[in-house]
N, C-alpha and C positions, 0 to 999 in steps of 0.2 A: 584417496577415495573422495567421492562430492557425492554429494545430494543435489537433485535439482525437482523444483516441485513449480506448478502451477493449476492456475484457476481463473477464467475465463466465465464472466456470469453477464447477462444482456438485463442493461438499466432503463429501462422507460424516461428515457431526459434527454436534452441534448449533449453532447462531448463536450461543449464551454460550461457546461453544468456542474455534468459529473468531473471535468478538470476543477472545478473550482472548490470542489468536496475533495480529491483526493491531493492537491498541493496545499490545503489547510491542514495540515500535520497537528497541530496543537491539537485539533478540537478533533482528532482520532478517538481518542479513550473517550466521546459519549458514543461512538458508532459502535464500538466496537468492545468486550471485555476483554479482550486478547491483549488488547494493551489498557495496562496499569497508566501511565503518564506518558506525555511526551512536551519537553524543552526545548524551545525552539533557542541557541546558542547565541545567536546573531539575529538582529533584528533586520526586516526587509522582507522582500519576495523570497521566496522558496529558489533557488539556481543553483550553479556547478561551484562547490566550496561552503554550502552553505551545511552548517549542523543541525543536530539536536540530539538529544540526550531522551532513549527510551528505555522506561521499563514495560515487561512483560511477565505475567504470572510465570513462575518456576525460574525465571533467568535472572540477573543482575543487569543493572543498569547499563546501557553500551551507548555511545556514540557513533552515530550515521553520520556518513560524509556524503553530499551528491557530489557523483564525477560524472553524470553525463544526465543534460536537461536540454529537453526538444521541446518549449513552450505549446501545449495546450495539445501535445502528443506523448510524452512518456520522459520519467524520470527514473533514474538509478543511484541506489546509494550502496556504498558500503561498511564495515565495520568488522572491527580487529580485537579479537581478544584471545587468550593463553588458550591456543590448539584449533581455532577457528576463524576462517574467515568467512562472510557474507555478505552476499552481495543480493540486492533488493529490485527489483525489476516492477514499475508500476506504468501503465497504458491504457490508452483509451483510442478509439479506433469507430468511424460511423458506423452504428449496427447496419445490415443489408437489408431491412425492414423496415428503415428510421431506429431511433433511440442510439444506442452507443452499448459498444462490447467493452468492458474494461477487464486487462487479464493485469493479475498479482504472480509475479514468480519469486523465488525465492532461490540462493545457491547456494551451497555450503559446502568447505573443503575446510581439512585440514584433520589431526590425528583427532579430536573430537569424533569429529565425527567419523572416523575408521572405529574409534570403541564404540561410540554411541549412536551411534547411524539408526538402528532399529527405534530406538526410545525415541528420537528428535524428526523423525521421519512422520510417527504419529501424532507428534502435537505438532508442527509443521502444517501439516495436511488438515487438523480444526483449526488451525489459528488460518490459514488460509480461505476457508469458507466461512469462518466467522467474519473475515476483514471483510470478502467481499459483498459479502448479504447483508454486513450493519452498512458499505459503504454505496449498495442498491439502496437500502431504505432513505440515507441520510438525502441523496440527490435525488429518487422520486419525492419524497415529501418537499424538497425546497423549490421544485421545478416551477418554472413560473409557467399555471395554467395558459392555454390556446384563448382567445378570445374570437368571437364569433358575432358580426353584428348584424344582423333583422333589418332590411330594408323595406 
């Protein structure tokens, strides 16, 4: 059995923006309550191999791996623990309006989740609209204003 969840929210910024808010992994936990901390393992850019180390209210601490990083287009990571595996799906994509769509998915297998599917299903689904409305606020507020000059 799996779970697969997503969320899909339009940021007022441009996509080098909001990419720049959501491959700062560390500085997650001020966007967001859903995560407790995050450990960046290796020092550098964010790419395929790189870790860190998150906690989240209700779970224990896990190690994310990225295995697949499209620079300034979408990253995935996953992470391995007794009865579950997850894999993390994050993107950003030009809104059709201007700004940028950035969608969070989420997947989850393993016997965990065949018992607990119901329970993990619903905090799944707020920790997903928490991440992405703290991660709409963090790249509208840091956007760098239009400028406009009066001749």
């Amino acid at each position: 059995m799996s779970l697969d969840l997503a969320r899909t929210i339009h940021i007022d910024a441009e996509p080098d923006e909001v990419w720049r808010v959501l491959t700062d992994v560390e500085r997650w936990p001020e966007s967001t309550s859903s995560i407790s901390s995050v450990r960046r393992l290796e020092p550098g850019e964010l790419g395929i191999g790189s870790r860190a180390a998150i906690r989240q209210p209700r779970f224990p601490e896990v190690i994310w791996t990225v295995n697949r990083y499209v620079p300034g287009v979408e990253f995935a990571w996953e992470s391995e623990s007794p009865g579950i595996r997850s894999t993390g799906f994050h993107s950003v994509a030009p809104g059709v309006n201007g700004g940028t769509d950035l969608t969070l998915r989420i997947r989850q297998e393993g016997l965990f989740v065949l018992l607990f599917g119901w329970w993990l299903r619903g905090i799944d689904i707020r920790y997903l609209e928490m991440e992405a409305r703290g991660m709409k606020e963090k790249a509208e507020a840091d956007r760098v204003p239009a400028v406009s000059i009066a001749l």
